[in-house]
The first five atom37 places (N, CA, C, CB, O) and aatype in JSON, in Angstrom:
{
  "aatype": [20, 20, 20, 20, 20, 20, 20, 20, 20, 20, 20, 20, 20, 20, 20, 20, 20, 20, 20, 20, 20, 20, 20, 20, 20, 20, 20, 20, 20, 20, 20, 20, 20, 20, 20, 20, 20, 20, 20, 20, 20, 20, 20, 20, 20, 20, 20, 20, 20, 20, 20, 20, 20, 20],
  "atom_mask": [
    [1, 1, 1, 1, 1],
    [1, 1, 1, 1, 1],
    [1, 1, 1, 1, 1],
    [1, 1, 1, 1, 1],
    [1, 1, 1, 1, 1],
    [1, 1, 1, 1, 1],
    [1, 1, 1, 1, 1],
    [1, 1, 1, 1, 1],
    [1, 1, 1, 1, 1],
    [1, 1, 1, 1, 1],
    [1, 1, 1, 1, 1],
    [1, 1, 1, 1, 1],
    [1, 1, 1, 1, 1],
    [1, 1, 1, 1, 1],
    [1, 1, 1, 1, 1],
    [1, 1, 1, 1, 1],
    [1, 1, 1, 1, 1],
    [1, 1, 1, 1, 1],
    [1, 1, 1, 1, 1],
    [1, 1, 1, 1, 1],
    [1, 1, 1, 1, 1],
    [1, 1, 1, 1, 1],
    [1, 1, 1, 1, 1],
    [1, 1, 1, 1, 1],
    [1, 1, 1, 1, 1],
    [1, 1, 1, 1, 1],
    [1, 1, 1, 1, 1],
    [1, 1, 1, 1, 1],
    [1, 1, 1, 1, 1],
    [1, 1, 1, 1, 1],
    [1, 1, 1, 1, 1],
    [1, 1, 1, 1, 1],
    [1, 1, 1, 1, 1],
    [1, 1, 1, 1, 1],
    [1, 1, 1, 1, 1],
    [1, 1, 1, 1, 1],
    [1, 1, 1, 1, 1],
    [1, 1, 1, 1, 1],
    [1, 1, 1, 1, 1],
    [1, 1, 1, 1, 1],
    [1, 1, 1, 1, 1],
    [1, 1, 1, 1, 1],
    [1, 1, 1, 1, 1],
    [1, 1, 1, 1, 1],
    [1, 1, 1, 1, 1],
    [1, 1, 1, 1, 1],
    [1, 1, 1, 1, 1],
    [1, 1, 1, 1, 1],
    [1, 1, 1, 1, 1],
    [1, 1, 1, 1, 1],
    [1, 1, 1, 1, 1],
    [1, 1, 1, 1, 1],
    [1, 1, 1, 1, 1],
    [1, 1, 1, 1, 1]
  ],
  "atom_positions": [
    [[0.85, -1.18, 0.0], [0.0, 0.0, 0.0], [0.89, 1.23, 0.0], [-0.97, 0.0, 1.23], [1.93, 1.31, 0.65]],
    [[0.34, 2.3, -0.88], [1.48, 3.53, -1.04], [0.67, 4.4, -0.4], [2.03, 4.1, -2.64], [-0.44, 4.61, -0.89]],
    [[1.07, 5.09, 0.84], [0.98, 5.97, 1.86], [1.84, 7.23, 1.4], [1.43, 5.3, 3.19], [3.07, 7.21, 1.28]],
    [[0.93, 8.43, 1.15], [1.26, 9.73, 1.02], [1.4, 10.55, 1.8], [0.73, 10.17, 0.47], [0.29, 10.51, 2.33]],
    [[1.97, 11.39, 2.35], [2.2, 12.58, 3.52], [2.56, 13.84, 2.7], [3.57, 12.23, 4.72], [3.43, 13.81, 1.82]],
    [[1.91, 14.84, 2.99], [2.3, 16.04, 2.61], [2.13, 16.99, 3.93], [1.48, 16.48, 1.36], [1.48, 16.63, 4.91]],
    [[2.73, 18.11, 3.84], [2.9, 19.19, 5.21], [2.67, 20.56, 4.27], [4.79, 19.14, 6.22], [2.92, 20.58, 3.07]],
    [[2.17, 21.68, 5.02], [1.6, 22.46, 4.57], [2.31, 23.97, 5.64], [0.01, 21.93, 4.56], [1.8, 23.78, 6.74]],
    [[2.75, 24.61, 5.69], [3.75, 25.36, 6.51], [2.67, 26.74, 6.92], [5.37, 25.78, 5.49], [2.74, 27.14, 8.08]],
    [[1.82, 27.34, 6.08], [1.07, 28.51, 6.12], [-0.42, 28.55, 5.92], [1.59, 29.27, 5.26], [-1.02, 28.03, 4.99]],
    [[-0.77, 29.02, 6.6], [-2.1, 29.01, 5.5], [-2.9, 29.69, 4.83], [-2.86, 28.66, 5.77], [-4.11, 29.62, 4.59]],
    [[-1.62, 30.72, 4.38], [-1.74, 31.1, 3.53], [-1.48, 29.99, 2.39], [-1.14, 32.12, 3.64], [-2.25, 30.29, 1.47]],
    [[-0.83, 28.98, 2.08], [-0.27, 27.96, 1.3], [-1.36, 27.27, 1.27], [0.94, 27.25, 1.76], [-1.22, 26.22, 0.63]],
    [[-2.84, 27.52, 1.88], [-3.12, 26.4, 2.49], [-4.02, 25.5, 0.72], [-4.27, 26.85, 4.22], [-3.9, 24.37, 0.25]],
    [[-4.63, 26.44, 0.38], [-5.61, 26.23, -0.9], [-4.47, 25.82, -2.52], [-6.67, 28.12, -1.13], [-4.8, 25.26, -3.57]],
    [[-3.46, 26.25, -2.19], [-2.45, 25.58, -3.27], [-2.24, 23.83, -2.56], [-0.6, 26.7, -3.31], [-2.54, 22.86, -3.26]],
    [[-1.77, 23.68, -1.32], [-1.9, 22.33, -1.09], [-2.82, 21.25, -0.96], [-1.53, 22.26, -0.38], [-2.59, 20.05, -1.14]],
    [[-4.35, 22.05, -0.49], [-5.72, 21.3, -0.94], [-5.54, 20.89, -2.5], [-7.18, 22.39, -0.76], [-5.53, 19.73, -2.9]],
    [[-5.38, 22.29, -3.51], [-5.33, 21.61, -4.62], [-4.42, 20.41, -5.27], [-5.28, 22.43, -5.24], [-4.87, 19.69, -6.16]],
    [[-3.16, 20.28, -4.77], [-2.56, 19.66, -4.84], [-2.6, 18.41, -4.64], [-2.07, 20.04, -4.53], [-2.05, 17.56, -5.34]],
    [[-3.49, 18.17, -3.32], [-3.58, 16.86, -2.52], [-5.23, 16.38, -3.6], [-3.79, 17.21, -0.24], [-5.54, 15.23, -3.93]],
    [[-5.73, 17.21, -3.81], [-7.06, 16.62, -5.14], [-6.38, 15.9, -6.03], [-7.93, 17.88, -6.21], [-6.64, 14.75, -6.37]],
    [[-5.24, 16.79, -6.54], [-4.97, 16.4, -8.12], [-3.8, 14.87, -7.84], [-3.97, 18.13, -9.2], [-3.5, 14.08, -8.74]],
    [[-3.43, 14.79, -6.75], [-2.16, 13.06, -6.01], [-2.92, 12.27, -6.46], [-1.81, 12.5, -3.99], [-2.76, 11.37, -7.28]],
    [[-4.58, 12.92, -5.4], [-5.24, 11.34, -5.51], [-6.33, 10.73, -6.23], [-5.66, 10.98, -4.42], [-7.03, 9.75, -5.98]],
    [[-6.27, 11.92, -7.63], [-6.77, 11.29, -8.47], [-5.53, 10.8, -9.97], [-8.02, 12.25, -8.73], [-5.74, 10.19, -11.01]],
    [[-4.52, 11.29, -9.5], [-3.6, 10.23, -10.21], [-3.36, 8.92, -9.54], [-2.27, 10.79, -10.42], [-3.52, 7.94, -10.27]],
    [[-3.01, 8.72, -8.33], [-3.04, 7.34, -7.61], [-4.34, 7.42, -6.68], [-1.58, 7.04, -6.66], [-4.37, 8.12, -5.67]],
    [[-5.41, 6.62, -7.12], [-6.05, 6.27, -5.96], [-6.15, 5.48, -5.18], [-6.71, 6.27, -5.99], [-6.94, 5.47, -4.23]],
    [[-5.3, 4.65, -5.5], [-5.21, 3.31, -4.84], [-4.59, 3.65, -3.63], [-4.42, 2.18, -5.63], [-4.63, 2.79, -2.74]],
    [[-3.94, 4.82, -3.37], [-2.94, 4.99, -2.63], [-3.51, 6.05, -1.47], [-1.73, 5.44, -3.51], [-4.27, 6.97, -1.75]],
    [[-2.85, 5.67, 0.34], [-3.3, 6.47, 1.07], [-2.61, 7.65, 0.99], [-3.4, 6.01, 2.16], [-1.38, 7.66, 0.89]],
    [[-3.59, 9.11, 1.05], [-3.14, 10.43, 1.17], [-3.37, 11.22, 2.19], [-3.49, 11.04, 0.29], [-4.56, 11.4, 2.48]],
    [[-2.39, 11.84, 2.95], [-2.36, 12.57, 4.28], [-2.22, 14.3, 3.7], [-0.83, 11.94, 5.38], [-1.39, 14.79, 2.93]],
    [[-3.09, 14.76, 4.22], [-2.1, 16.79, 4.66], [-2.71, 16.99, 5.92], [-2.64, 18.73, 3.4], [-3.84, 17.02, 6.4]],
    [[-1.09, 17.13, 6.42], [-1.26, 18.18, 7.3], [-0.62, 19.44, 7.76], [-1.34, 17.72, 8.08], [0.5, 19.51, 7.25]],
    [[-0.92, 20.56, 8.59], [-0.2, 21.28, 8.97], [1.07, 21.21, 9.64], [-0.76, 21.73, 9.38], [1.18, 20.21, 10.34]],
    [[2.35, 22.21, 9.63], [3.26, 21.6, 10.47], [3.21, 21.64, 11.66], [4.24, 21.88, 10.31], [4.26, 21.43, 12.27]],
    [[2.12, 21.88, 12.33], [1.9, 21.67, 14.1], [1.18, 20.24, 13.91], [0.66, 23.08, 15.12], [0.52, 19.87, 14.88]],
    [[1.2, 19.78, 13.31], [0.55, 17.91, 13.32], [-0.73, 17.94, 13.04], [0.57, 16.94, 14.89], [-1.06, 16.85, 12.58]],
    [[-1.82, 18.85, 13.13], [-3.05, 19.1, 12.96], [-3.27, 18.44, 11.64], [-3.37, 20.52, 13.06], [-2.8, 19.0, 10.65]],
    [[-3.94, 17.32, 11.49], [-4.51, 16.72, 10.23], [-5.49, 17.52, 9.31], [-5.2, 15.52, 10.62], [-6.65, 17.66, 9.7]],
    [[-5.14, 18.02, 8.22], [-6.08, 19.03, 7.43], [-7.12, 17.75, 6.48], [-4.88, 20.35, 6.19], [-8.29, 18.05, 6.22]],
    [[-6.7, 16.75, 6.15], [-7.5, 16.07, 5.25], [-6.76, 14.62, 4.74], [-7.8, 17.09, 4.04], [-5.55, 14.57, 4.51]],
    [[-7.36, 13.85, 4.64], [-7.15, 12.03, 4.61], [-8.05, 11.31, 3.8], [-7.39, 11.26, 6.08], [-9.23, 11.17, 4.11]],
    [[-7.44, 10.78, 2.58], [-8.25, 9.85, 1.42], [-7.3, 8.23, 2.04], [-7.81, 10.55, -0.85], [-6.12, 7.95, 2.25]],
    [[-8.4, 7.65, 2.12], [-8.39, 6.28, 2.17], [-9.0, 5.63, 1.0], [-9.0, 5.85, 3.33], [-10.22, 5.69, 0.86]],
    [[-8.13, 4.92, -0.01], [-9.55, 4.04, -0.76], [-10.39, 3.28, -0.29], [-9.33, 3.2, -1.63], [-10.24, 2.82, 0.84]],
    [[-11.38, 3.01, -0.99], [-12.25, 1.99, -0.25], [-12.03, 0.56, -0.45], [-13.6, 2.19, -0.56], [-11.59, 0.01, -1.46]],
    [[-12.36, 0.1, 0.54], [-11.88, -1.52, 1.0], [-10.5, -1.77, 1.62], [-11.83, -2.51, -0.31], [-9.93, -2.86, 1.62]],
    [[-9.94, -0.4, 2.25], [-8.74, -0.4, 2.98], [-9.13, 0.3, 4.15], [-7.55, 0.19, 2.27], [-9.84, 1.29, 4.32]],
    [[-8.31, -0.66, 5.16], [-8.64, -0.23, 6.99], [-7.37, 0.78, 7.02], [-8.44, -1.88, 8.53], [-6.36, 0.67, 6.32]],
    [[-7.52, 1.3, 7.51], [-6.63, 2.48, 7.49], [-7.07, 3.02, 9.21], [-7.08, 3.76, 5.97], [-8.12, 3.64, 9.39]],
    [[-6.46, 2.81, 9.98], [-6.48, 3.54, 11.53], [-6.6, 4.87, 11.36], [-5.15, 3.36, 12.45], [-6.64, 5.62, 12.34]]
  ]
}
């Protein structure tokens, strides 16, 4: 399983890295995708379906 992480520093940055994290996981969907901020705060998480993902 290919597990993605991205970090996001501003947020002002924040709507360039939403877009970004759209356009990952519709090139791989098979694959898990993370953003978050750099204080650890989870901004958004694609799991495909039929994968357990904690």
């Amino acid at each position: 399983m290919r597990h993605n992480t991205n970090y996001v520093s501003t947020a002002k940055d924040l709507q360039r890295e939403l877009d970004a994290f759209e356009a990952m996981r519709r090139a791989d969907p098979d694959a898990i995708h993370e953003l978050y901020m750099l204080n650890g705060t989870l901004v958004r998480r694609y799991v495909p379906p039929g994968v357990q993902y904690p």
